[in-house]
C-alpha positions in Angstrom: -7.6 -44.9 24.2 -11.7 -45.0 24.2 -14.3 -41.9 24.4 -14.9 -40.4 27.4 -18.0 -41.0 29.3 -18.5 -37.8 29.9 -17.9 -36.9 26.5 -20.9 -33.9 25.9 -21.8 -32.5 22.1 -23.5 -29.5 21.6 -25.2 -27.5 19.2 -25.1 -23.6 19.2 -28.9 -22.3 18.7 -29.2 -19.1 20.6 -27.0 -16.4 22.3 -27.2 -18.5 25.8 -25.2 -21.7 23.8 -22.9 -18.6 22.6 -22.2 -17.8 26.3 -21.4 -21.4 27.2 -19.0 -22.2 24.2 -17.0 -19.2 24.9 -16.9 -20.4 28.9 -15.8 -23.4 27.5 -13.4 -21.9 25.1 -11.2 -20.2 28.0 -10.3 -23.9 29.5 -6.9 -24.4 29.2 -6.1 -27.0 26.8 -3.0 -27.9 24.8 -4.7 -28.0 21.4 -7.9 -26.9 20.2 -10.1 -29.6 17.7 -11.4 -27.8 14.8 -13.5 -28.9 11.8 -15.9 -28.1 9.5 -19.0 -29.6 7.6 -19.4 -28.7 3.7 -21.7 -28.6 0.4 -18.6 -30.1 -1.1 -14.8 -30.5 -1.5 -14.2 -27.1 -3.6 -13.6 -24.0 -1.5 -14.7 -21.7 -4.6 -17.8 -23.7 -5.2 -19.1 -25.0 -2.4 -20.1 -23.7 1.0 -19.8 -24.2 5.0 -22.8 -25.5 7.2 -21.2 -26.1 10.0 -18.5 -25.3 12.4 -16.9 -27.3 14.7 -14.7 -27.1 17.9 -13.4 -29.6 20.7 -11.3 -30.8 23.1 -11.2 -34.7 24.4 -14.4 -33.9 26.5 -16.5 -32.2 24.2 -17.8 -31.1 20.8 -19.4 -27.9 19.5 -20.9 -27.2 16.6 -22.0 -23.9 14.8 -24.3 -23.5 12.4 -22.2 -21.3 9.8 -25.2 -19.2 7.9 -26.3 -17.9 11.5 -23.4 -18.1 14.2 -20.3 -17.3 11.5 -19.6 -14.6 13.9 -18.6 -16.7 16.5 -16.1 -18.9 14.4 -14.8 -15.6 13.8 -14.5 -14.4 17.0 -12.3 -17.8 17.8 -10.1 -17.2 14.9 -9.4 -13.6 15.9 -8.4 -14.0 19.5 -7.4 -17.7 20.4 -4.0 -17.7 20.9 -3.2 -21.5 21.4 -2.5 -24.7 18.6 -5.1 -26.0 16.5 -5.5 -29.0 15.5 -7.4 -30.3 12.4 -8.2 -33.4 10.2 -6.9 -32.3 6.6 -6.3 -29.2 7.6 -5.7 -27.4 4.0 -8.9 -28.0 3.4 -11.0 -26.4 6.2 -8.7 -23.4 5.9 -8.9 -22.9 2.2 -12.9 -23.0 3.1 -13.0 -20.3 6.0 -10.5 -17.8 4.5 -12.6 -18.3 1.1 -15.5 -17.7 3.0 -14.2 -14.5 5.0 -12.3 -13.1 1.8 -8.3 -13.3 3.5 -5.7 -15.2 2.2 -5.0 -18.8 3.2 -1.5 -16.9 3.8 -2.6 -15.2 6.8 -3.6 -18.0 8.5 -1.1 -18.9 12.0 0.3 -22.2 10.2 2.8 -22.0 12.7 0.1 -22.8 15.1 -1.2 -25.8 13.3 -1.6 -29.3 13.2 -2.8 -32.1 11.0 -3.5 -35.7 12.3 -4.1 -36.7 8.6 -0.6 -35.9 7.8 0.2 -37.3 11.0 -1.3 -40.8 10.4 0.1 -40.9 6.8 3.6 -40.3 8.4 2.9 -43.0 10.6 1.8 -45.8 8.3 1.1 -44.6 5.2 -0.8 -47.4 4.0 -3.8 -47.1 6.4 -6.7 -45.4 5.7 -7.3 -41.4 5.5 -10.7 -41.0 6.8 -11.1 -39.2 10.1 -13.8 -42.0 11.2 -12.2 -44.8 10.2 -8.5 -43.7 11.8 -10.6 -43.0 14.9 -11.9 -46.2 15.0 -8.8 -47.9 15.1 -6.8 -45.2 17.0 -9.5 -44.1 19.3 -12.8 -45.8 19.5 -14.9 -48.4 17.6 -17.4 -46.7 18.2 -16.1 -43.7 16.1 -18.1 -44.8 12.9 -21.4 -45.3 14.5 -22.5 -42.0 14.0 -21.3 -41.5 10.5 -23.7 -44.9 10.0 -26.8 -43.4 11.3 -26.1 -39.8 9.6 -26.1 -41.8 6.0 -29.1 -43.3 6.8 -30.6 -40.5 7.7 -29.9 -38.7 4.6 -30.7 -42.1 2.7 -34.2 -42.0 3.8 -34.9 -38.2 3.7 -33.3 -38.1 0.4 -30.8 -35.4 2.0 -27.7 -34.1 0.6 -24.9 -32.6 2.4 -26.3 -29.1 1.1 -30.0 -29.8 2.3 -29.2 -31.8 5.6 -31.0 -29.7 8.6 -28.1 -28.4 10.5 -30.4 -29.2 13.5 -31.0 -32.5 12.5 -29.5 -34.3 15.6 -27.4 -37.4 13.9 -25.7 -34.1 11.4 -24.7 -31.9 14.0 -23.6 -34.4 16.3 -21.9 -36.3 14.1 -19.6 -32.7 13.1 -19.6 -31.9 16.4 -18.0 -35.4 17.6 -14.9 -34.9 14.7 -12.7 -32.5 16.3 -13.0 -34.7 19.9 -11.5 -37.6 17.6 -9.2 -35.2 16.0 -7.8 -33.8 19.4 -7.7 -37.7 20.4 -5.7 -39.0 17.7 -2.7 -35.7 17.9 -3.0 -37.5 21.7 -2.0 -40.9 20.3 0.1 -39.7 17.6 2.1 -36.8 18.7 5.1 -38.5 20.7 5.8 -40.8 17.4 5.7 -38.3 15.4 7.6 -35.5 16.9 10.3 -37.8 17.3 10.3 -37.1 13.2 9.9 -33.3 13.5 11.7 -32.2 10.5 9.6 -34.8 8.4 6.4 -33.5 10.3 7.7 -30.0 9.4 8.2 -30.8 6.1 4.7 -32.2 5.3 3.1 -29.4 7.2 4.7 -26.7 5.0 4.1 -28.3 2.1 0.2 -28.6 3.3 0.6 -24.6 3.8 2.3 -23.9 0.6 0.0 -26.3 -2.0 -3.0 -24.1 0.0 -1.6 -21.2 -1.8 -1.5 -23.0 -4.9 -5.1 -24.2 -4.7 -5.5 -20.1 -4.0 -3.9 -19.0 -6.6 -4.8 -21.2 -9.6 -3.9 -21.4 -13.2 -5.8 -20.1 -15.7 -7.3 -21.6 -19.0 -7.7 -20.6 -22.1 -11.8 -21.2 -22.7 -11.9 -20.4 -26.5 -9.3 -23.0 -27.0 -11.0 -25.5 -25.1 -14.4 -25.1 -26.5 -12.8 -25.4 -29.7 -10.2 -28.5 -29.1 -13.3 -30.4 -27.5 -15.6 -29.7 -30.4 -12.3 -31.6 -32.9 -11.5 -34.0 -30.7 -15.5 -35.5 -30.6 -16.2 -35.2 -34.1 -12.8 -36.9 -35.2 -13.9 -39.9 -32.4 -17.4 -40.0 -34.1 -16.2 -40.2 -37.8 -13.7 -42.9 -36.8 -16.5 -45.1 -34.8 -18.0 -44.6 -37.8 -15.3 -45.5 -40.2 -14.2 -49.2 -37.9 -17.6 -50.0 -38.3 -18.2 -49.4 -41.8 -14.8 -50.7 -42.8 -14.2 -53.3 -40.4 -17.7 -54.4 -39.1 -16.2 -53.0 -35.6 -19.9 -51.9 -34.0 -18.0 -50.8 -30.7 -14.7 -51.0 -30.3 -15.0 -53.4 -26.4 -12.0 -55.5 -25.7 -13.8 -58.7 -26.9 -14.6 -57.3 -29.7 -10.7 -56.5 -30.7 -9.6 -59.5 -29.4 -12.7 -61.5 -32.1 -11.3 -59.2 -34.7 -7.8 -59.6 -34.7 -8.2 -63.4 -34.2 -10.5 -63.6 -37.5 -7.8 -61.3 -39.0 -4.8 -63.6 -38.0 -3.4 -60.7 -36.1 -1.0 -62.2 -33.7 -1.5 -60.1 -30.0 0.8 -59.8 -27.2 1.2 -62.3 -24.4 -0.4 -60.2 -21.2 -3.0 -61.3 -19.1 -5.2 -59.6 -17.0 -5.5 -61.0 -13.4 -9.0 -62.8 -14.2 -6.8 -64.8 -16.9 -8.0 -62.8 -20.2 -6.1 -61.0 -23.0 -5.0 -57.7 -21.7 -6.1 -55.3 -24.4 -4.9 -52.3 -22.2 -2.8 -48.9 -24.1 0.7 -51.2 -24.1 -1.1 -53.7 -25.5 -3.0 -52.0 -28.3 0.3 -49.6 -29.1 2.6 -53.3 -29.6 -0.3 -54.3 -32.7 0.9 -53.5 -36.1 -2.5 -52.6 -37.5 -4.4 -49.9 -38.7 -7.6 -50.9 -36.4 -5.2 -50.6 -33.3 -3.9 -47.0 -34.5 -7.4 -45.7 -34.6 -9.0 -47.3 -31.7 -6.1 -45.6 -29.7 -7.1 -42.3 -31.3 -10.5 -42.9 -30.2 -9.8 -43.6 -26.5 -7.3 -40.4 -26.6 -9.7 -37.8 -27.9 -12.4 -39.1 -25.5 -10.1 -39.1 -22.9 -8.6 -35.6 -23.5 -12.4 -34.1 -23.8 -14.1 -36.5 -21.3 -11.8 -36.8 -18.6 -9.8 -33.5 -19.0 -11.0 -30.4 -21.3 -14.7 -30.9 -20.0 -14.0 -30.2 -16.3 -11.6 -27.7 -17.0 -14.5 -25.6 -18.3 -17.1 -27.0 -15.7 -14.8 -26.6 -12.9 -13.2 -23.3 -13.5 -14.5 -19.8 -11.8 -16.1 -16.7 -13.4 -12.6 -15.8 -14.2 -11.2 -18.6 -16.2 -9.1 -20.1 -13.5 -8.7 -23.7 -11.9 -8.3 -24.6 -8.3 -7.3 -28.0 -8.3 -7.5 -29.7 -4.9 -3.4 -30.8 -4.2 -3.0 -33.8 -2.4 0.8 -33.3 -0.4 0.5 -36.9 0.9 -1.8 -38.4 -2.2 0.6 -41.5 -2.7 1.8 -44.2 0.3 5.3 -42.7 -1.2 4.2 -39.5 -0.3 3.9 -38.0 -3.6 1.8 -35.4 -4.2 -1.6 -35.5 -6.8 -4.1 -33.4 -8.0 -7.7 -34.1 -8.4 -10.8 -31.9 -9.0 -9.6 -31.8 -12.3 -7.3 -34.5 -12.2 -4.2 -32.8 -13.8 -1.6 -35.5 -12.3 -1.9 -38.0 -15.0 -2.1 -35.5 -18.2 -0.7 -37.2 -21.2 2.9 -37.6 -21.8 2.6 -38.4 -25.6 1.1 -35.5 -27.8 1.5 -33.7 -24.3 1.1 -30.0 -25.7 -2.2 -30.6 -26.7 -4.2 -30.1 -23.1 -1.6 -28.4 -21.5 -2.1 -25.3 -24.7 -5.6 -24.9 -22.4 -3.5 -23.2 -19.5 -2.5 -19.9 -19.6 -0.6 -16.7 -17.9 -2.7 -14.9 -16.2 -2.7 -11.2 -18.1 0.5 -9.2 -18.6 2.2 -12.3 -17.3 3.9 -15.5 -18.3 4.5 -19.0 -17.1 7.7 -21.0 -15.9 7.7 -24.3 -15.9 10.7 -26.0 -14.1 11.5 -29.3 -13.3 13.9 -31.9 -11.7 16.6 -33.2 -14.0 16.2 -37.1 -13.9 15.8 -37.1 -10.1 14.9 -40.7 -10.3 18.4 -41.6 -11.7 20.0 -39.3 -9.8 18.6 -40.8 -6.2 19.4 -44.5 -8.3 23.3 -43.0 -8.2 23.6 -41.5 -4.9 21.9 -44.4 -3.0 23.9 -47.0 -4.7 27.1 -45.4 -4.5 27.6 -46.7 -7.9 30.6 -45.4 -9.5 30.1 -45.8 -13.1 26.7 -44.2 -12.3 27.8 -41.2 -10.7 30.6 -41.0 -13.6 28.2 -40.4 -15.8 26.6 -38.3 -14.3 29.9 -36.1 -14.0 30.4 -36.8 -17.8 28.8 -33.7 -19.1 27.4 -35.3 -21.6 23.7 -36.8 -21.6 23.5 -39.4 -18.8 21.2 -41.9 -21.0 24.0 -41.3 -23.8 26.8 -42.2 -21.4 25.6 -45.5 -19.7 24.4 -46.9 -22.7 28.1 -46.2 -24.6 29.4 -47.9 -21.9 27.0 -51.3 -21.7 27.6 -51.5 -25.2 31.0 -50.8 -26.0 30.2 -47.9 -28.4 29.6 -44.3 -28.7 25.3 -44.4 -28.6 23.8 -40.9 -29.2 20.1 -39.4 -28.2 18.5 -40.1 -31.4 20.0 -44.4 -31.4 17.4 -46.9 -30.3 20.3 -48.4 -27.9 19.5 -45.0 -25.6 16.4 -45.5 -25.0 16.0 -49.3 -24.5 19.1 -48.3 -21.5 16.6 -45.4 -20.3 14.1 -47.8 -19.9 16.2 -50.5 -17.9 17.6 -47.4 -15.4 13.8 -46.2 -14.9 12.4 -50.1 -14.5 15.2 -50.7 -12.2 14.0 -47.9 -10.3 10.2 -49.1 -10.2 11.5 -52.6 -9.4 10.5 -54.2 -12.1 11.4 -57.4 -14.4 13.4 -57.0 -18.1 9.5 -59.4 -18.4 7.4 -56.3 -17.5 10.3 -53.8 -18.8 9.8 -55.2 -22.9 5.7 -55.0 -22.1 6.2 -51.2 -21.0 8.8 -50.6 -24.0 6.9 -53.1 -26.7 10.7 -54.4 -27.3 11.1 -57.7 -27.8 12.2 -59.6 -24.5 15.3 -60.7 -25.6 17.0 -57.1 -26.6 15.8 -56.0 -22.8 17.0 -59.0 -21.3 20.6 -58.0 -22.8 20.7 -54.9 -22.1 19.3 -55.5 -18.5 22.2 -57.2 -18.2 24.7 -54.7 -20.0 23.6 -52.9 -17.1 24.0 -54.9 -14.5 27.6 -56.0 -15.7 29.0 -51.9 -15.9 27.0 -50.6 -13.5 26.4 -53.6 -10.5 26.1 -51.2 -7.5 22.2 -50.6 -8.7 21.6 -54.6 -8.6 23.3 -55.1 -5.2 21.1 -52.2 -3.8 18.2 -53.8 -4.8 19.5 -57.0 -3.2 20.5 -55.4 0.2 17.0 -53.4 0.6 14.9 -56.4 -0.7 16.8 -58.2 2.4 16.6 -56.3 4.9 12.6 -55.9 3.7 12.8 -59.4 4.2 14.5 -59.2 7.8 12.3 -56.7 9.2 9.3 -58.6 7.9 10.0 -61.4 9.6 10.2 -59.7 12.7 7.6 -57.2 12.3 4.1 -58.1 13.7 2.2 -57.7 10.6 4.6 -59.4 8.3 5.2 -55.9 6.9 9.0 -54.6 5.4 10.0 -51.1 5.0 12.6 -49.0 4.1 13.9 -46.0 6.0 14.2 -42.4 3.8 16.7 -39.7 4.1 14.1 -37.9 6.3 13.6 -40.8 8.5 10.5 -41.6 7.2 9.1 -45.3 7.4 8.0 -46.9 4.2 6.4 -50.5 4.6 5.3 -52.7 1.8 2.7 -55.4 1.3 3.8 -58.5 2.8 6.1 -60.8 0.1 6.4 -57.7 -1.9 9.9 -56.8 -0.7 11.0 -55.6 -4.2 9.0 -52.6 -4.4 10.7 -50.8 -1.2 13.6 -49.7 -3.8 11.3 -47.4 -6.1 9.2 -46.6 -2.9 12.4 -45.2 -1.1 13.2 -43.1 -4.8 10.0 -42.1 -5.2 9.6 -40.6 -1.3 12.9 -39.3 -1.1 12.0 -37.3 -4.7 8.9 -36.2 -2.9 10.4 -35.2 0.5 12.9 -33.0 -2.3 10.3 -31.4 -4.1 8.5 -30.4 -0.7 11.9 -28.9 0.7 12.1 -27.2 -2.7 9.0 -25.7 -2.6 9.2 -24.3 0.5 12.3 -22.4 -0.3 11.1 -21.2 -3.5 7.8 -19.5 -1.2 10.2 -17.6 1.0 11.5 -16.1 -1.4 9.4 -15.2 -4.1 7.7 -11.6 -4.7 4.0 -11.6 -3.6 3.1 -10.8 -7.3 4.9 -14.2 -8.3 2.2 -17.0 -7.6 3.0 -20.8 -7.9 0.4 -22.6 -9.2 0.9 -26.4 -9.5 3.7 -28.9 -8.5 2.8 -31.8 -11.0 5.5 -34.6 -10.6 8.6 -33.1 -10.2 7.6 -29.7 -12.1 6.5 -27.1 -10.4 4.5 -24.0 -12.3 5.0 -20.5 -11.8 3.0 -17.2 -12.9 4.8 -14.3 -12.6 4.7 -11.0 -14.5 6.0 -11.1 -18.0 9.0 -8.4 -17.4 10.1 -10.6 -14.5 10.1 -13.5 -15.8 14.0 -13.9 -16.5 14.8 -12.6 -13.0 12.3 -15.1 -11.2 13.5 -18.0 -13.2 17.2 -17.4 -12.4 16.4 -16.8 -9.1 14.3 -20.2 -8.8 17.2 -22.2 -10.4 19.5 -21.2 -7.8 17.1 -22.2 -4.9 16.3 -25.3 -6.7 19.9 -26.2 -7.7 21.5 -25.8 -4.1 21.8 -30.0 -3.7 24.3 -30.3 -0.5 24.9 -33.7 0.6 24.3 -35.7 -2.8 27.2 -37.8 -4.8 25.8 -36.5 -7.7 23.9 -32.9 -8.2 20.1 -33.0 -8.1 19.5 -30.5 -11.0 16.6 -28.2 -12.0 15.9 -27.0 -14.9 13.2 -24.1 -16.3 11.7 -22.5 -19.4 9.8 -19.0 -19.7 6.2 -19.8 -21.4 5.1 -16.5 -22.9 1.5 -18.4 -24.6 1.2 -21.5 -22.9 2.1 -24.4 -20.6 1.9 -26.5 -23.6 4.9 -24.8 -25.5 7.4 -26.6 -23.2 6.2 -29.7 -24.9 6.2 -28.7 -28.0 9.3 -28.1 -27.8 10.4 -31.6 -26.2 8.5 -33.2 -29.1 10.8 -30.9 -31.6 
């Protein structure tokens, strides 16, 4: 598939272009190519400078500050499918821009070729240019090459860029042509997956409500944790180098120090060949210099990478719009950026989420898969001392570990969670080696309970085994040496080549995913318009709903969640009403 030699771009400048896009406009086509240039990537902050229509023969684009009337004029009356390139994106921009809801827009008349290459190899890049070039035309990225230079010599930015300036609007006008071309070379693959493709695509629509609604923070809270958290990072700076001649606490530094000091360090290497002073590292070093250094890096992490873009990226009214990622991970698993929120801390977890709040006269509900992970571990492997446990009705961790050691083990006994960590490394495919790194547990006491495991419950191992082979098989007779497993959903994972042993977390992980999406989707139907969700953060999904609902919404979302046909064991959700704070919940755990 190459560009068409007839392929024409245009730019709208007067009501004469006007005339000719909407003679254009009434070709019949099977999808329409839609796009749009930006300021940025936030749909509350930035702006629109161009937009941008197409078929496979030509490109059109509008200059947004004087022609907006026209984009609305296509959005009020075409009737046909659209297709777009990240689609949540340009939407959450124009209905921003015109003041509706993204949930008026026709999602049932809209496609997404990013969602459709990630479903199609999920390893490959996202960019619109760069799929084109491979998909469509090598020639795809020469434009985007000119336009940098361009704005590289002009010192442009994507706010100041002439919307005249020919290598700009031809380089917007050219994207929905490559979009329209790529649904063209993707669409038969992947509408052989429809129910996959419909998943993605409604959890694109409902994680654009999300990004709508937003979750609000509490400012004086975070103005006041950022403040603490800085001056207690200053004073112990201070303190290592006064005390321990520690002038800044680098890795060579530590590693100098505890040498002098006869400190014995852990025996992990980072891929150059050094001494790996990373957090699992500096948490398995029985000294005080190793306690505070951690401190440091956590305060400055907490204020650096978290409470200061809360405040700098919130809106006049105290709430976040996080840009949601449905198909973030090559597992499909969703993230959130723009404040990264999907990697807050686990440990002293209530800290940064006490920063986000009910909106007012409401309350939050946080509610989240029960051990998915192990759950998928036990209904893929069949394993019947697994799904045993699971049935038990006591706590699952509690149950497997009574039975690879031959005693009653309760929540608070070591022997629990050195178990919890084997079933959870199993299901990341990795060694007992990298499980007593992770754990700081000496190698031998993971090594025997790895293999407690293995003995009582061997239907996980031989999982494992079979996927790893038939990764193996399908490598060998793929073309790019590539395995892959195959998920409920019919979705095709592939790993690196030789790397065989991750396809078992990568078909947990998707398959966790492709749940949570389903879930989601359910929960939107039939949810009150009053009752907003507001984040799905690894398996938990956040709701803000009015305080004198909030026992009626949380029943009513445990029931969606907790219908779990066609499992050996039940996939289980669980919630909790947060009157103050998201950060309650774990306070709570840690109690």
């Amino acid at each position: 598939m190459t560009l068409s030699d007839k392929l024409q771009l245009h730019l709208v400048r007067n009501h004469s272009d006007v005339n000719a896009f909407f003679r254009w406009l009434d070709q019949p086509r099977e999808v329409l190519g839609a796009d749009t240039e930006t300021t940025g990537l936030s749909a509350e902050r930035d702006r629109i400078r161009l937009m941008q229509f197409g078929d496979e023969e030509a490109g059109w684009a509008i200059p947004w500050e004087d022609w907006r009337g026209v984009a609305k004029e296509v959005f009020d009356g075409y009737a046909g499918e659209y297709v777009w390139h990240n689609s949540k994106f340009d939407i959450r921009m124009i209905s921003n821009d015109f003041g509706m809801s993204v949930a008026k827009w026709p999602w049932h008349r809209t496609h997404d070729t990013m969602g459709m290459a990630h479903i199609i190899d999920s390893q490959r890049p996202k960019g619109l240019k760069q799929l084109a070039a491979k998909y469509v035309d090598a020639r795809a990225v020469q434009g985007e090459q000119a336009l940098h230079s361009g704005m590289r010599d002009n010192k442009w930015t994507w706010a100041t860029v002439p919307t005249d300036y020919p290598p700009y609007w031809q380089y917007g006008a050219l994207d929905p042509v490559l979009t329209v071309h790529m649904y063209h070379h993707f669409k038969e693959e992947v509408f052989r997956h429809r129910e996959l493709y419909d998943l993605e695509m409604s959890a694109v629509r409902v994680t654009a409500k999300m990004e709508e609604n937003g979750i609000r923070i509490d400012r004086p809270y975070t103005i006041g944790l950022t403040n603490k958290l800085m001056q207690y990072a200053e004073e112990a700076r201070s303190y290592l180098k006064a005390q321990y001649g520690i002038a800044n606490p680098t890795a060579m530094q530590l590693i100098k120090f505890f040498d002098e000091a006869g400190v014995p360090l852990p025996n992990k290497m980072t891929p150059s060949g050094r001494q790996a002073m990373d957090a699992e590292v500096m948490d398995a070093i029985d000294h005080p210099v190793a306690v505070m250094v951690q401190a440091i890096k956590r305060c400055e992490k907490f204020s650096h990478t978290y409470l200061d873009n809360f405040l700098k990226m919130a809106d006049e009214n105290d709430y976040l719009h996080p840009s949601i990622h449905p198909m973030a991970a090559r597992t499909s698993r969703m993230s959130i950026t723009e404040p990264a929120l999907q990697t807050l801390p686990a440990r002293q977890g209530d800290i940064i989420r006490n920063a986000f709040i009910p909106s007012p006269g409401h309350a939050l509900i946080s509610i989240d898969a029960d051990q998915i992970e192990a759950r998928l571990m036990a209904h893929f492997s069949q394993d019947a001392g697994l799904i045993a446990a699971f049935n038990s009705g006591t706590d699952f961790f509690c149950a497997i570990a009574s039975t690879t050691y031959g005693f009653e083990v309760t929540k608070n006994m070591p022997e629990r969670d050195l178990i919890k960590r084997v079933v959870y490394g199993k299901a990341y495919g990795a060694s007992p080696e990298k499980m007593a790194i992770a754990g700081g547990v000496p190698l031998l006491q993971m090594r025997t309970a790895n293999a407690g495991f293995d003995k009582n419950f061997p239907g996980m191992k031989e999982l494992q085994n079979a996927i790893i082979a038939q990764g193996r098989l399908r490598a060998r007779e793929s073309a790019d040496g590539r395995g892959y497993v195959v998920t409920p959903y019919g979705r095709v994972l592939r790993c690196d080549p030789g790397k065989e042993y991750t396809l078992i977390n990568y078909l947990i992980q998707c398959h966790a995913a492709e749940i949570l999406k389903h879930k989601i989707a359910q929960l939107d139907a039939v949810l009150p318009n009053d009752v907003k969700m507001v984040l799905p953060v690894h398996d938990e999904v956040i709701i803000d709903c009015p305080a004198d609902q909030a026992d009626d919404i949380l029943k009513t979302s445990e029931s969606v969640l907790n219908e779990s046909a066609g499992y050996l064991v039940p996939i289980t959700w669980s919630g909790d009403i947060l009157p103050e704070s998201w950060g309650a919940k774990y306070r709570k755990k840690a109690a």
